[in-house]
C-alpha beads as a LAMMPS data file, in Angstrom:
LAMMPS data file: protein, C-alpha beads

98 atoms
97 bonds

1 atom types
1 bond types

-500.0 500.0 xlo xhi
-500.0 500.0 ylo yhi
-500.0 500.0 zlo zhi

Masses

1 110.0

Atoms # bond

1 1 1 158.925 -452.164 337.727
2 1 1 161.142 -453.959 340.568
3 1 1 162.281 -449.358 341.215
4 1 1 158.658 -448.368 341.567
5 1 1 157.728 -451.058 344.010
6 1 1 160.262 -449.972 346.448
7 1 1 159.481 -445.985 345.824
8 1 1 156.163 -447.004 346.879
9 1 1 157.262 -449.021 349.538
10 1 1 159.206 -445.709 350.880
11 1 1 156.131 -443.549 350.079
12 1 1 154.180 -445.802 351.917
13 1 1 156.370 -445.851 354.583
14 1 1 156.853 -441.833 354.960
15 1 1 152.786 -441.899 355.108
16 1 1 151.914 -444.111 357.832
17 1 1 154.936 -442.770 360.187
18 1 1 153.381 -439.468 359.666
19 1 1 149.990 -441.071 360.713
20 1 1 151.624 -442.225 363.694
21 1 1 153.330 -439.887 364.766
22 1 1 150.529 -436.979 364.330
23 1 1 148.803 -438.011 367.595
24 1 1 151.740 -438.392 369.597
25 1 1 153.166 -434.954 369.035
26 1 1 149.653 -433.486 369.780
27 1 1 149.617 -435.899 372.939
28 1 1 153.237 -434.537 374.231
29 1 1 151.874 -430.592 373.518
30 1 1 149.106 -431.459 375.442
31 1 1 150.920 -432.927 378.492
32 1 1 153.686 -429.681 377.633
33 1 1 151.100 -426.878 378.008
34 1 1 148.651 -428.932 380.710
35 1 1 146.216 -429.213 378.786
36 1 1 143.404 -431.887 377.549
37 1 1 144.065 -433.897 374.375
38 1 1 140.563 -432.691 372.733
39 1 1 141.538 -429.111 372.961
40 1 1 144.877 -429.871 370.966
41 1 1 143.202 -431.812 368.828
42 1 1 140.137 -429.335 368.048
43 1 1 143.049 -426.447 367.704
44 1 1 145.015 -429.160 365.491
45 1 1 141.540 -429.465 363.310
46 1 1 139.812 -425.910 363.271
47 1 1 143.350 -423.590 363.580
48 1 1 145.292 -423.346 360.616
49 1 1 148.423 -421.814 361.994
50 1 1 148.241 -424.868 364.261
51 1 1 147.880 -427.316 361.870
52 1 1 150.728 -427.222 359.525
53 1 1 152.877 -426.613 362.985
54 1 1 151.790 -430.109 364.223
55 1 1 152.081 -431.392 360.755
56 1 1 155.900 -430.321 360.249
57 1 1 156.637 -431.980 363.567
58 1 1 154.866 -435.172 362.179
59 1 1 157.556 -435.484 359.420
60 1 1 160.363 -435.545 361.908
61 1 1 160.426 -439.532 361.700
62 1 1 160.623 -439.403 358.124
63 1 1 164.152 -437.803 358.253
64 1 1 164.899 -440.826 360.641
65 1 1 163.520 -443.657 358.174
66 1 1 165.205 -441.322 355.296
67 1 1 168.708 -441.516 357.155
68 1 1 168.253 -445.499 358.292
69 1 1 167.559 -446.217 354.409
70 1 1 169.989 -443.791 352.869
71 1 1 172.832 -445.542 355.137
72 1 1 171.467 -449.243 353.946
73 1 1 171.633 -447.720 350.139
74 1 1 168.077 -448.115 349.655
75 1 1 167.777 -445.102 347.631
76 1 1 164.407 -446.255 346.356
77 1 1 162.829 -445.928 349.614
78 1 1 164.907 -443.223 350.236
79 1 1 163.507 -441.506 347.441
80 1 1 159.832 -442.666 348.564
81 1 1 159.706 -441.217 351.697
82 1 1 161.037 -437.908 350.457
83 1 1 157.989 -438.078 347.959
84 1 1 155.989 -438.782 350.893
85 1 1 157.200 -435.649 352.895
86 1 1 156.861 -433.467 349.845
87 1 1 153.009 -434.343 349.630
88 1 1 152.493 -432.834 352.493
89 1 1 154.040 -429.536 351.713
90 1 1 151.357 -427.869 349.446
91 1 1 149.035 -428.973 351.951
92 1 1 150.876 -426.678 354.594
93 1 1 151.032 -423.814 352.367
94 1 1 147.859 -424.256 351.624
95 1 1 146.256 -423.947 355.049
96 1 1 149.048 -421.332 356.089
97 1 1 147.934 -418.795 353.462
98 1 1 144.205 -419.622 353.690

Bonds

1 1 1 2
2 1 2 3
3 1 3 4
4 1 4 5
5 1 5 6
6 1 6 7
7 1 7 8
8 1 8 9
9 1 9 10
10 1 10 11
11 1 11 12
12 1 12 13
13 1 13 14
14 1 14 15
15 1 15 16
16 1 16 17
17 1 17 18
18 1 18 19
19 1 19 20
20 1 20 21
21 1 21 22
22 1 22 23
23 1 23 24
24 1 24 25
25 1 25 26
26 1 26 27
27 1 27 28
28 1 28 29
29 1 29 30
30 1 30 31
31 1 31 32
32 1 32 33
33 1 33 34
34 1 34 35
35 1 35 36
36 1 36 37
37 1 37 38
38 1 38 39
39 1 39 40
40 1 40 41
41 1 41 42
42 1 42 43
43 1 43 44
44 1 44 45
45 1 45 46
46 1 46 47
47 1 47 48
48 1 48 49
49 1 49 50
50 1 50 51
51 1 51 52
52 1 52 53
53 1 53 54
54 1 54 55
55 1 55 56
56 1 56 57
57 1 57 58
58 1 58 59
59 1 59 60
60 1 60 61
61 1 61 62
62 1 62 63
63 1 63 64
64 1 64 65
65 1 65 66
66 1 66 67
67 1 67 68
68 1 68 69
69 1 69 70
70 1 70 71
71 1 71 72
72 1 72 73
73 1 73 74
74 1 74 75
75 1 75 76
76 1 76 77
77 1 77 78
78 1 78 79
79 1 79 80
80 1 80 81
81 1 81 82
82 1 82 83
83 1 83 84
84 1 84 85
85 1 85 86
86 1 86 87
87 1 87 88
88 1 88 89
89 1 89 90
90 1 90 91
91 1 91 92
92 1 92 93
93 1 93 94
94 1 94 95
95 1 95 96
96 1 96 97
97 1 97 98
């Protein structure tokens, strides 16, 4: 039980940094290309070869937390957050091949 509390822990982890991180990378495109926010977020939202672009950017901090927590040997987490990051991949293919 004590294995699946920290997998969750790292799943829970990869998900919220993801969260996060989401509208900051649209925020830096949008200050990149000189553009407003809204229109990177309604391209984000309505564009699909958009979205799983911003999306794969979004997981970048989850190879950060994945390295921090593989160094500590916290392979549970570890493990977590590459669960986390592997959720989101049939959700890319998805809206790629839509």
């Amino acid at each position: 039980m004590n294995k699946l509390k920290w997998i969750t822990l790292g799943l829970t982890i990869g998900i919220i940094s993801m969260l996060i991180f989401l509208p900051l990378v649209l925020k830096v495109v949008s200050w990149k290309y000189g553009v407003d926010f809204s229109f990177i977020w309604k391209q984000f939202c309505n564009d699909a070869k958009y979205t799983s672009k911003y999306l794969s950017l979004a997981c970048i901090p989850n190879l950060i937390w994945f390295y921090i927590f593989l160094n500590k040997e916290k392979y549970d987490i570890a493990r977590g957050i590459i669960i986390a990051t592997l959720i989101l991949v049939p959700y890319s293919i998805y809206v790629n091949f839509l």
